[in-house]
C-alpha positions as CSV (number, residue, x, y, z in Angstrom):
1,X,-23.1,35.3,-77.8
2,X,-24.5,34.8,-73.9
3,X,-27.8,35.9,-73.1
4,X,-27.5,38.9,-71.0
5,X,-29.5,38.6,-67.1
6,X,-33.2,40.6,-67.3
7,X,-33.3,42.9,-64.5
8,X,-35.7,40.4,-63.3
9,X,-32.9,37.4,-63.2
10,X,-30.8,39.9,-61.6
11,X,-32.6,41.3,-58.9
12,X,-33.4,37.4,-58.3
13,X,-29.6,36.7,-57.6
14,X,-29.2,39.8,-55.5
15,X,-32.1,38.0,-53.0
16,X,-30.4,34.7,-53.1
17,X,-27.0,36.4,-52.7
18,X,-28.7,39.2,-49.4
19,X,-30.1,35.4,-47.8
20,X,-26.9,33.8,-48.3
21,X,-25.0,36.8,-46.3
22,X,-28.0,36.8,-43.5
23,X,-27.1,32.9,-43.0
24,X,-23.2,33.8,-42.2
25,X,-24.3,36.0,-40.3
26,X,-26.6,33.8,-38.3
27,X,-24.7,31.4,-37.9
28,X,-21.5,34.1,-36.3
29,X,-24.5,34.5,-34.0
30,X,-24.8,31.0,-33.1
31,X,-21.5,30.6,-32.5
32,X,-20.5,33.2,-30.8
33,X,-23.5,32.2,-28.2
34,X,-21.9,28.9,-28.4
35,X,-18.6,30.2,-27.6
36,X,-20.4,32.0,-24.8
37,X,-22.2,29.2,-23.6
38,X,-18.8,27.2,-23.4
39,X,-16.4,29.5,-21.5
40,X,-19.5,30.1,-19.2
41,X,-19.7,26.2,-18.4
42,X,-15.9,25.5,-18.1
43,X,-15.6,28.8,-16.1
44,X,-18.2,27.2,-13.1
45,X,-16.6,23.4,-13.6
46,X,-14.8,22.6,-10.5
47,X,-12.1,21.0,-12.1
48,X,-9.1,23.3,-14.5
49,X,-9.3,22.3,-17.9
50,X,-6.3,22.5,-20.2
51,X,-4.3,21.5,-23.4
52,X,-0.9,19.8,-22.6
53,X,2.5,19.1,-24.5
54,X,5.0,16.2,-24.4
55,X,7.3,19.1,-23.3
56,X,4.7,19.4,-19.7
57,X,3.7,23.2,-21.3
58,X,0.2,23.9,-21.0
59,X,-3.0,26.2,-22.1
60,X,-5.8,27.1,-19.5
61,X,-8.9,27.7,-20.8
62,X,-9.9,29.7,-18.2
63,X,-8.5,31.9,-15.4
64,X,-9.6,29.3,-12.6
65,X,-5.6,28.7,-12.7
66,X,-4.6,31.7,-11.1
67,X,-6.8,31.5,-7.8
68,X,-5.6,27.7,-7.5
69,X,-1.6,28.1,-8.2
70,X,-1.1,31.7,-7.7
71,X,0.3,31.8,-11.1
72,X,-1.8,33.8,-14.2
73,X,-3.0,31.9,-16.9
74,X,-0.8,34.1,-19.6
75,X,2.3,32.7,-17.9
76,X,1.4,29.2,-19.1
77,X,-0.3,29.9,-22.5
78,X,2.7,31.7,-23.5
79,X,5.0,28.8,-22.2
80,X,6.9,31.3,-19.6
81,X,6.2,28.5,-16.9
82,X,5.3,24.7,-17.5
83,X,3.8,22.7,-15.5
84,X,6.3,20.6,-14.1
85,X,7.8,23.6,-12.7
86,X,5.1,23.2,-10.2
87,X,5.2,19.5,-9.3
88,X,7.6,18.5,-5.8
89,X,10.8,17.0,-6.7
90,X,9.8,14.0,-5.1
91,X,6.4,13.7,-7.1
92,X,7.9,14.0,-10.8
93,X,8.9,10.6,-11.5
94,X,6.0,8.8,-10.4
95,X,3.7,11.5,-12.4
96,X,6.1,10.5,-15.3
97,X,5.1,6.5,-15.0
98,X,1.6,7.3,-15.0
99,X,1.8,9.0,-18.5
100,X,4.4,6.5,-19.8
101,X,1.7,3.7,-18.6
102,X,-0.6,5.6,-20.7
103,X,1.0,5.6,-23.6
104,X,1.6,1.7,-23.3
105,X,-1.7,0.8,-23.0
106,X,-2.8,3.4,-25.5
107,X,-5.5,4.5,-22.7
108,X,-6.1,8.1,-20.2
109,X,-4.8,8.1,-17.0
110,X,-5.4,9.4,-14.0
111,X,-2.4,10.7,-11.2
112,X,-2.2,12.3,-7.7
113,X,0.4,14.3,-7.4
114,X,1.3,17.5,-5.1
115,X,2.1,20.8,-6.8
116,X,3.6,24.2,-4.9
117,X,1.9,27.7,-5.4
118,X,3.5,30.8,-6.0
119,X,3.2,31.6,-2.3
120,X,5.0,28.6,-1.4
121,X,1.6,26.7,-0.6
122,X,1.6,23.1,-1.0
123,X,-1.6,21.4,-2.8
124,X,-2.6,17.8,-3.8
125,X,-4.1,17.3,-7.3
126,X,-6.0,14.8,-9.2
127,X,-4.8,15.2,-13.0
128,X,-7.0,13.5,-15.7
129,X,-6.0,13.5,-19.5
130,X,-6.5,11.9,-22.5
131,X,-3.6,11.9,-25.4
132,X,-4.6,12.5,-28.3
133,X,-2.6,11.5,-31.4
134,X,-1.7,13.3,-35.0
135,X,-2.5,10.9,-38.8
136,X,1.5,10.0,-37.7
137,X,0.6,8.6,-34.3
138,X,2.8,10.9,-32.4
139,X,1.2,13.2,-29.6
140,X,-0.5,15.9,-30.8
141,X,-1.6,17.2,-27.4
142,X,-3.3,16.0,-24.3
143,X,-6.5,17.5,-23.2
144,X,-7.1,17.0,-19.3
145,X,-8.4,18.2,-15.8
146,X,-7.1,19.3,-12.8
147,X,-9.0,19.0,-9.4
148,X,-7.8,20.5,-6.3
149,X,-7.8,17.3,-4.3
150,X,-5.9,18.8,-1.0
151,X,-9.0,18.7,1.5
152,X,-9.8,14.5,0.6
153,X,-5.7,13.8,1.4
154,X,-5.8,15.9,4.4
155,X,-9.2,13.5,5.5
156,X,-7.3,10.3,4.2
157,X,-4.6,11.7,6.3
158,X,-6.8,12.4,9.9
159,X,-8.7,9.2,8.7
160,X,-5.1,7.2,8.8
161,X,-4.2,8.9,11.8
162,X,-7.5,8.0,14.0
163,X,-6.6,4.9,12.7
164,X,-3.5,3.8,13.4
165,X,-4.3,5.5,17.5
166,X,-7.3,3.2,17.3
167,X,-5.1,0.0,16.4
168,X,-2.5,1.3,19.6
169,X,-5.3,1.5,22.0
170,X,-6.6,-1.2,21.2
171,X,-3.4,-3.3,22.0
172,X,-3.0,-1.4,25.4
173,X,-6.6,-1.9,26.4
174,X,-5.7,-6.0,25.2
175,X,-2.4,-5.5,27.8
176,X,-4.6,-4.6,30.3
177,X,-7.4,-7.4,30.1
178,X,-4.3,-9.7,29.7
179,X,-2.2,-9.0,32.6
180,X,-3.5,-12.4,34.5
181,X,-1.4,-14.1,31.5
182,X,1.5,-11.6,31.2
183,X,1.8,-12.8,35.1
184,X,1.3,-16.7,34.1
185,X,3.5,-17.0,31.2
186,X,6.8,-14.9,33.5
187,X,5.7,-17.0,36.5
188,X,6.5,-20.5,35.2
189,X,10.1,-19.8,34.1
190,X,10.2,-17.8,37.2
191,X,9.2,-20.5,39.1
192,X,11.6,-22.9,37.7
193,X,14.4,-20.8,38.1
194,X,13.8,-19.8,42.1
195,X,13.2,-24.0,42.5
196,X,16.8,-24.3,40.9
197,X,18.6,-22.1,42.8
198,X,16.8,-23.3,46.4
199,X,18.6,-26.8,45.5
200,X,22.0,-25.5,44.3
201,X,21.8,-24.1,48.1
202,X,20.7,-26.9,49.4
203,X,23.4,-29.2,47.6
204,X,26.4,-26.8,48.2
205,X,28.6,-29.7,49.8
206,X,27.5,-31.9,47.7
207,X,30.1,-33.3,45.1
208,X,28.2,-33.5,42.6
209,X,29.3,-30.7,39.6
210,X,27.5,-32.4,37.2
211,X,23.9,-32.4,38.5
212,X,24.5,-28.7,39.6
213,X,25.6,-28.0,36.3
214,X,22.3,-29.3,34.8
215,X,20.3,-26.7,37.1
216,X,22.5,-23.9,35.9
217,X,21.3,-24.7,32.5
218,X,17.9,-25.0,33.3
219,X,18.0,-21.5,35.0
220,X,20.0,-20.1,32.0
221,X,17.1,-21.5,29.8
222,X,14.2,-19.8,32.0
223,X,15.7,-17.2,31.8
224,X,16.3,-16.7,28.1
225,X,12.4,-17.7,28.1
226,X,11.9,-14.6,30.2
227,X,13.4,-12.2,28.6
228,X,11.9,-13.2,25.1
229,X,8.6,-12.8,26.5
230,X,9.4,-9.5,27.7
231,X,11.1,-8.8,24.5
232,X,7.4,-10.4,22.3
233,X,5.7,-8.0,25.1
234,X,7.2,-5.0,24.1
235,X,6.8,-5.3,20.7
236,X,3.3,-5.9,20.5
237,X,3.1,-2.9,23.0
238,X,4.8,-0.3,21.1
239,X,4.2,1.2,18.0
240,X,7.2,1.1,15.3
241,X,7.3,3.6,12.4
242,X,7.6,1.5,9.3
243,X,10.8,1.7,6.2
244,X,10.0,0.9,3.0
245,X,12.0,-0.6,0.8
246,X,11.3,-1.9,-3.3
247,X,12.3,-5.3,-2.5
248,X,12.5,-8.5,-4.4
249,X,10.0,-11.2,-2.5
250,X,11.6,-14.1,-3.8
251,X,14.8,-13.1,-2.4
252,X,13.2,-11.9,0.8
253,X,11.7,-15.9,1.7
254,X,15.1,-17.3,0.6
255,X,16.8,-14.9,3.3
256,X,14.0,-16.1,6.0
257,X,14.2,-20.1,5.4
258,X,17.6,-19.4,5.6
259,X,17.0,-17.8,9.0
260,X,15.3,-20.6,10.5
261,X,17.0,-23.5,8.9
262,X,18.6,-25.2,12.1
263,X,15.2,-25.4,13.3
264,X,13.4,-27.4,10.5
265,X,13.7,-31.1,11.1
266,X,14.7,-33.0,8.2
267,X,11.3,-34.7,8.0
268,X,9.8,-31.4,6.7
269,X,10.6,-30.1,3.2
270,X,9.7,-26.4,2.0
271,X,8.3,-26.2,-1.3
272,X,8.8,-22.6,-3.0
273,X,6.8,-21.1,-5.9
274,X,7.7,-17.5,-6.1
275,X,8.3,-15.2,-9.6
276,X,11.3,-13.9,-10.1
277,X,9.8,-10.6,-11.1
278,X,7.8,-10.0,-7.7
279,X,8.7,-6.5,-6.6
280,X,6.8,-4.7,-3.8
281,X,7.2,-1.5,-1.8
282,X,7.2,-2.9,2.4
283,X,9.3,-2.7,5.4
284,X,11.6,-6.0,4.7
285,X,12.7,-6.5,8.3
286,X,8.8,-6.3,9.7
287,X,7.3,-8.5,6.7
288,X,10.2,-10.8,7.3
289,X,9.2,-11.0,11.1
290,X,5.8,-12.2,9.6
291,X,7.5,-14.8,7.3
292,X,9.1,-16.2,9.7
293,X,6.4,-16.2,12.3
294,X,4.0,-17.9,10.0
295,X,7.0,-20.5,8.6
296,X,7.8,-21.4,12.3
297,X,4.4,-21.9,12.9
298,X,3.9,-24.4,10.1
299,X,7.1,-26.2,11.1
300,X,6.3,-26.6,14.5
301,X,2.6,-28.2,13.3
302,X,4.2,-31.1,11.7
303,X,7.3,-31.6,13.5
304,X,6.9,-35.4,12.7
305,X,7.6,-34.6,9.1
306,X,5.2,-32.6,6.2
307,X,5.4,-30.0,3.8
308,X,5.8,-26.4,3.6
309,X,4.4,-24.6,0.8
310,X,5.4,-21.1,0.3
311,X,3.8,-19.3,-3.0
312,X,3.4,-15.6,-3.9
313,X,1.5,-14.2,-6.8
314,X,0.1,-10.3,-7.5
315,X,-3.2,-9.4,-8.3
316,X,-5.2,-5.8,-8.8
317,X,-7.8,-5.1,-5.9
318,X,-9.5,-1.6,-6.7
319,X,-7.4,-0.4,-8.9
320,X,-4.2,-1.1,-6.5
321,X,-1.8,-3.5,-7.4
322,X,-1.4,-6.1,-4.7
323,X,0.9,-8.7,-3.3
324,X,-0.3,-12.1,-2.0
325,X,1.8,-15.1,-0.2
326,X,0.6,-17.9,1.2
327,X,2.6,-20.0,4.1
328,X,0.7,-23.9,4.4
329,X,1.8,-26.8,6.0
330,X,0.2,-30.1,6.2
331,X,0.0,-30.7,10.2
332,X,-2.8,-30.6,12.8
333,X,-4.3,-27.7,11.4
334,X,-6.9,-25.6,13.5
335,X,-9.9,-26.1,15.0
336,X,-13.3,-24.3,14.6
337,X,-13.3,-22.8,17.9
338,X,-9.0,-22.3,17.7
339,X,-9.6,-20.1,14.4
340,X,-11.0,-16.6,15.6
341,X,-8.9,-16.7,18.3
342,X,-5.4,-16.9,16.9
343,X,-4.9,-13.8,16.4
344,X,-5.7,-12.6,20.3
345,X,-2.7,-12.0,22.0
346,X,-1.8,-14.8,24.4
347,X,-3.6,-17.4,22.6
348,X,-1.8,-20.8,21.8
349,X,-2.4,-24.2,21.2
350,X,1.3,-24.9,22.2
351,X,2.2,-26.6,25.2
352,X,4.0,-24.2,28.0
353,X,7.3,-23.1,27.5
354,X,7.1,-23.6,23.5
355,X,5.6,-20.2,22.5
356,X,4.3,-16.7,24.2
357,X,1.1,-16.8,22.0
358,X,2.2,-13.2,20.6
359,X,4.0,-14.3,17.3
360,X,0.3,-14.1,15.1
361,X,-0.7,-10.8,16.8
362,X,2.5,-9.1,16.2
363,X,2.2,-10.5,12.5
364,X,-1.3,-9.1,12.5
365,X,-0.2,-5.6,13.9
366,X,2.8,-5.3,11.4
367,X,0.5,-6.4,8.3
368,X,-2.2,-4.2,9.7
369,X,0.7,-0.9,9.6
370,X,1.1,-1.9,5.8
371,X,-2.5,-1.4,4.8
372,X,-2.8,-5.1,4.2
373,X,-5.0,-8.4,6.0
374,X,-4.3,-11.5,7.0
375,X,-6.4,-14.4,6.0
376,X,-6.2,-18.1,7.8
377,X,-7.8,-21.3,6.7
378,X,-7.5,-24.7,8.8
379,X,-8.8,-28.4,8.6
380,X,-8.0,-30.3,11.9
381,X,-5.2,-33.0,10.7
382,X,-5.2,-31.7,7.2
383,X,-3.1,-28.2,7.6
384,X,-3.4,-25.0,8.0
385,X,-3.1,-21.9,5.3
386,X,-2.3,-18.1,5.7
387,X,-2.8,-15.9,3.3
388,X,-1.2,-12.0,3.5
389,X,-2.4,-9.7,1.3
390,X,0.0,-6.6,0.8
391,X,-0.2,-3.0,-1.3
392,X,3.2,-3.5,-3.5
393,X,2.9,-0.2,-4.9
394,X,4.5,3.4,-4.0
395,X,1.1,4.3,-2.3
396,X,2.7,2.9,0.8
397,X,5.5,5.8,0.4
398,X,3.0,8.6,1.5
């Protein structure tokens, strides 16, 4: 038979038993204060914090959500309204990529994306998450952030505007220090065409057709020189809205050589190293303009024969994806005191009649529109080398 407690051993157990209970209880304390302490912190966070599905559903953990979409945060924590409800139509599929990149790499990710209220109201956010994964590796849930980001893009925006005015008054104010060679450059085929049509007067009873025929040409040239000054000057002067295309480079430099083949002696060979796979988001017909700016440029260098390297490659630069492609040739290259200049409208090292000295500023201006830079290296008699660097990503789309 067992031993039955003393009243002792029993009262003993009924102490141990009362201190277990008051350390439950504690420790309800503690976390309730805990709890506290938590909504209390994400409650002044400036950011939204939530728990997202595959299916773009969410929980808030806070109200915050309502003053920022309009919408209460019952409606989403009892899946009445997802979140992608919310997103533009035109902002879905690239907030899409960003989580399928994600899950790629295995990694968070960060996205911009503009939402619309429930007045109508439309706001840029910044959405951060991480996935987190179940013991099978599929998606549990996501646990993120949402900052109201709408005041930064409206800046970016005003920033990017200022900008862009700055870049057009700064060509005017260069058309107006430049007038002198505006006046120089139509003068000379001016000129030559005034001195052809004195003689055809002059030689009007003179037999011969020949000889007057020449002259005629030689106006019809001047002339055709005139106007595609004009038509450089006017470019350069006003500003064009840009249409961007995903375009294959590769296929973009094939269309350009092929552009400017009858004027490539046969002394000069191109040499091409391009991926296939090179995609970016431009204007085709304005980054063309700068192809075949820069190609002409290296082909009129060496026009006694040489070699024309054209290579493209993509790289990350602060967390953009970017495009870069080269154009060298192996001529006369540029001089230390040519190479900060080549940009200015006007400038050339060409003799008269064989350029305008606009094609490089144009090509500057047009890069300059695509968020990008231009980049020149030259070593008189060894060549010269210019490197574009391009965003290639849908950034440019907004």
């Amino acid at each position: 038979m067992s031993k039955k407690p003393t009243y002792k051993e029993l009262e003993q157990k009924i102490k141990k038993f009362e201190k277990k209970v008051e350390t439950f209880s504690n420790v309800d304390e503690v976390l309730a204060e805990s709890e506290m302490k938590c909504q209390l912190l994400l409650t002044n966070l400036p950011s939204i914090v939530y728990r997202g599905f595959k299916d773009w559903s969410v929980e808030f953990t806070d109200n915050k959500v309502e003053a920022f979409t309009g919408y209460s945060r019952e409606e989403f924590n009892s899946k009445k309204l997802k979140w992608s409800d919310l997103i533009l139509k035109e902002d879905i599929e690239s907030a899409k990529e960003s989580f399928i990149g994600a899950l790629k790499i295995r990694d968070s990710y960060a996205r911009d994306y503009r939402v619309k209220t429930r007045l109508g109201e439309i706001l840029w956010i910044q959405d951060r998450g991480q996935i987190i994964y179940d013991k099978k590796d599929d998606i549990k849930y996501i646990i993120g952030t949402f900052f109201d980001i709408t005041d930064r893009k409206k800046a970016e925006e005003a920033l990017k505007k200022q900008s862009t005015q700055l870049i057009q008054a700064k060509k005017l104010a260069s058309l107006g220090v430049l007038t002198a060679g505006v006046a120089h450059e139509l003068n000379n085929p001016l000129n030559n065409i005034s001195t052809s049509i004195q003689i055809l007067f002059e030689e009007l009873e003179d037999d011969n057709i020949e000889y007057k025929q020449n002259l005629l040409l030689e106006a019809e040239s001047q002339v055709e020189r005139a106007k595609n000054i004009i038509k450089a000057l006017l470019e350069f002067s006003h500003e064009k809205s840009l249409s961007f295309k995903l375009v294959q480079f590769k296929n973009l430099v094939k269309k350009s050589i092929e552009l400017i083949k009858e004027e490539m002696p046969d002394e000069i060979s191109i040499n091409m190293n391009i991926p296939e796979n090179i995609e970016a988001n431009l204007d085709p017909k304005r980054v063309q303009r700068v192809l075949i700016n820069l190609m002409l440029n290296g082909i009129q260098a060496m026009m006694e024969g040489g070699v024309l390297t054209i290579r493209a490659w993509e790289s990350i630069e602060d967390d953009t994806k970017m495009l870069y492609f080269q154009v060298q040739d192996t001529g006369h290259g540029i001089s230390k005191q040519d190479i900060n200049k080549i940009f200015d409208p006007f400038f050339t090292t060409k003799d008269v009649g064989q350029g305008s000295g606009l094609g490089l500023s144009i090509s500057h201006s047009i890069i300059e529109q695509h968020g990008g830079r231009i980049e020149v290296e030259g070593v008189p008699e060894k060549g010269s080398k210019f490197t574009v660097i391009l965003p290639s990503n849908d950034n440019n789309k907004n």
